[in-house]
C-alpha positions as CSV (number, residue, x, y, z in Angstrom):
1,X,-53.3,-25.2,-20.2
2,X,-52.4,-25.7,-23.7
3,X,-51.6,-23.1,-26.0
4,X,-54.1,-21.9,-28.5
5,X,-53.4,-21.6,-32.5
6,X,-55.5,-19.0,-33.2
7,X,-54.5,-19.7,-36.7
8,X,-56.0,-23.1,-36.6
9,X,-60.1,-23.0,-36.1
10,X,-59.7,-26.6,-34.8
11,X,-57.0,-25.4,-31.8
12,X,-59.6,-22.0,-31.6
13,X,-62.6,-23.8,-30.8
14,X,-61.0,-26.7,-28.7
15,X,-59.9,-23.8,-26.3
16,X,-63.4,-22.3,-26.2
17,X,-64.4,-25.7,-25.4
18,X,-62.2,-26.4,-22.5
19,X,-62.8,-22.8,-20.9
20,X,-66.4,-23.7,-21.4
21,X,-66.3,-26.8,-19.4
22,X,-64.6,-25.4,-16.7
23,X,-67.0,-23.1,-15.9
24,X,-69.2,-24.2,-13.5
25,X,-72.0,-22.0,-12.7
26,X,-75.3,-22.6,-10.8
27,X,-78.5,-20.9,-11.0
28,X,-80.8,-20.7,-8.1
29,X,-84.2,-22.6,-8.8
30,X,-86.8,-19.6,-8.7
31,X,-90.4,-20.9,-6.9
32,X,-93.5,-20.5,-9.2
33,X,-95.3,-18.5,-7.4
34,X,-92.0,-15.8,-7.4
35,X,-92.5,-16.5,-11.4
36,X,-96.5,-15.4,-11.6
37,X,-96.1,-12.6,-9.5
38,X,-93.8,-11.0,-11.9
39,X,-96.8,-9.5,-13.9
40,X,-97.6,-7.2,-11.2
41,X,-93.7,-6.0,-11.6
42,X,-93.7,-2.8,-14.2
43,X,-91.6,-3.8,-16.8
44,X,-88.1,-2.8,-18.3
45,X,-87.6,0.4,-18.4
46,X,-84.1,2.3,-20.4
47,X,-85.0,5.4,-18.7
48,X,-84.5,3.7,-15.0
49,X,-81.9,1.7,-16.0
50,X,-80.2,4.8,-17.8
51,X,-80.9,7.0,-14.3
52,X,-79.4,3.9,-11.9
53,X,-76.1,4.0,-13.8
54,X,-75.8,7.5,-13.4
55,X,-76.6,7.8,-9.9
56,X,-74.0,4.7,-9.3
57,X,-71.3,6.7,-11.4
58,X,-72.1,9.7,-8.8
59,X,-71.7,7.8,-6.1
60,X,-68.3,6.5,-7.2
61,X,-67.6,10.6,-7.9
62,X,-67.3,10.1,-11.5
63,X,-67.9,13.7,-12.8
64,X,-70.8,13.8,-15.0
65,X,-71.0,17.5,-15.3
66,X,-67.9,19.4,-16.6
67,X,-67.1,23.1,-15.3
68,X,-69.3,24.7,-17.6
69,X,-72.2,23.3,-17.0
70,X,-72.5,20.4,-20.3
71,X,-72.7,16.6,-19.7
72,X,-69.6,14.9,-19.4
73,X,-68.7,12.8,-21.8
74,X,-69.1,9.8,-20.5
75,X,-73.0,10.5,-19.8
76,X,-73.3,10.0,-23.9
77,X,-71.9,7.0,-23.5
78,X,-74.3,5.6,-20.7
79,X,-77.0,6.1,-23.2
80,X,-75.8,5.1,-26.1
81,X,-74.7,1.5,-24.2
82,X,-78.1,1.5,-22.1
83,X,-79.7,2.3,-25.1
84,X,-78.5,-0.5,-27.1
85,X,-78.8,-3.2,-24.9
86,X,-82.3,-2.2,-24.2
87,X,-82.8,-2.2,-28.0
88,X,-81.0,-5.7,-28.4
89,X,-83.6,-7.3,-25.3
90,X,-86.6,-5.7,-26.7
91,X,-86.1,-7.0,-30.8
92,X,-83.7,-10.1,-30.4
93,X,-84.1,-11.5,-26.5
94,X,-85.6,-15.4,-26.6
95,X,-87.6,-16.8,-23.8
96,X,-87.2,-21.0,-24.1
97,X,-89.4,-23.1,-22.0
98,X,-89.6,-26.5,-20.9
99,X,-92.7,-28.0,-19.3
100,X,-91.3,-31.6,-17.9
101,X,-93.4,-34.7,-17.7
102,X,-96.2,-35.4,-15.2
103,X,-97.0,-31.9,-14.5
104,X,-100.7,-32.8,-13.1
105,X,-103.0,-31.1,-15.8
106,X,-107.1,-30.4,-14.3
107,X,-109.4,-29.2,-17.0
108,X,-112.7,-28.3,-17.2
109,X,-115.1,-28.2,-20.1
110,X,-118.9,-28.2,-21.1
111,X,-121.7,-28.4,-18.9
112,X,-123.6,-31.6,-19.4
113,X,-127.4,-32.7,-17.7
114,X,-124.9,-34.3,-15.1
115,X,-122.8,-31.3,-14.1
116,X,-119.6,-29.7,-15.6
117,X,-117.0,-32.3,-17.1
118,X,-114.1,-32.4,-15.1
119,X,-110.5,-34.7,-16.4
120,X,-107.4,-35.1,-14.6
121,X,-104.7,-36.4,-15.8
122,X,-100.8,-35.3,-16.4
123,X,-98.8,-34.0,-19.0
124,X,-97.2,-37.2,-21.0
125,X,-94.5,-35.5,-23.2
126,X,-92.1,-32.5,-22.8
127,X,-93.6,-29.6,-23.8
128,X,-91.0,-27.1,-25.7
129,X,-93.1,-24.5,-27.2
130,X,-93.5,-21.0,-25.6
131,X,-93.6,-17.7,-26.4
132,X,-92.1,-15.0,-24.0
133,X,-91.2,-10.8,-24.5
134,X,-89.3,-8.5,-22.4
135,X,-91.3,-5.7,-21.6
């Protein structure tokens, strides 16, 4: 691998470039129905997050209370990072979306003398608008 000039922007972001492309990662396609039953899951929660870490620390003996009794410090420092990533998802985290074409679309609308109005049809562009939040 080359050498980077971290003087030079040009060399800096060449380099970035290359590491870049030779990462190769894959993400496992995640079925719908997985996706909609995430409402029933309860949410993010900093408390549970902040808890696991601790109990993970424990396990790898990390002392977390000193001799006389007070928090190590490294429990303050747990919170504060929990604390801040939990911030950072809650005020700054993005959902995209990307609906593809010729999702089949059913709709149904008023009641006529013949019966409801049914159409069927597909979706004919890419539809890139959504609206997520982490909760």
């Amino acid at each position: 691998m080359e050498e980077i000039d971290f003087a030079n922007t040009e060399s800096i972001v060449n380099g970035i470039s290359k590491l870049i492309d030779n990462v190769n990662v894959r993400t496992r396609r995640v079925p719908e129905e997985v996706i909609l039953a995430a409402n029933a899951r309860s949410g993010l929660s900093r408390t549970r997050v902040f808890n696991n870490i601790l109990r993970d620390l424990q396990n790898k003996n990390i002392v977390l209370t000193l001799e006389d009794g007070t928090e190590a410090p490294i429990v303050s420092v747990v919170d504060s990072i929990v604390s801040e990533i939990i911030k950072e998802l809650h005020e700054r985290a993005r959902i995209d979306l990307t609906i593809p074409l010729g999702i089949p679309v059913t709709a149904a609308g008023a009641v006529n003398p013949s019966g409801t109005v049914t159409v069927v049809g597909a979706t004919t562009d890419i539809a890139r608008k959504g609206v997520g939040l982490i909760v």
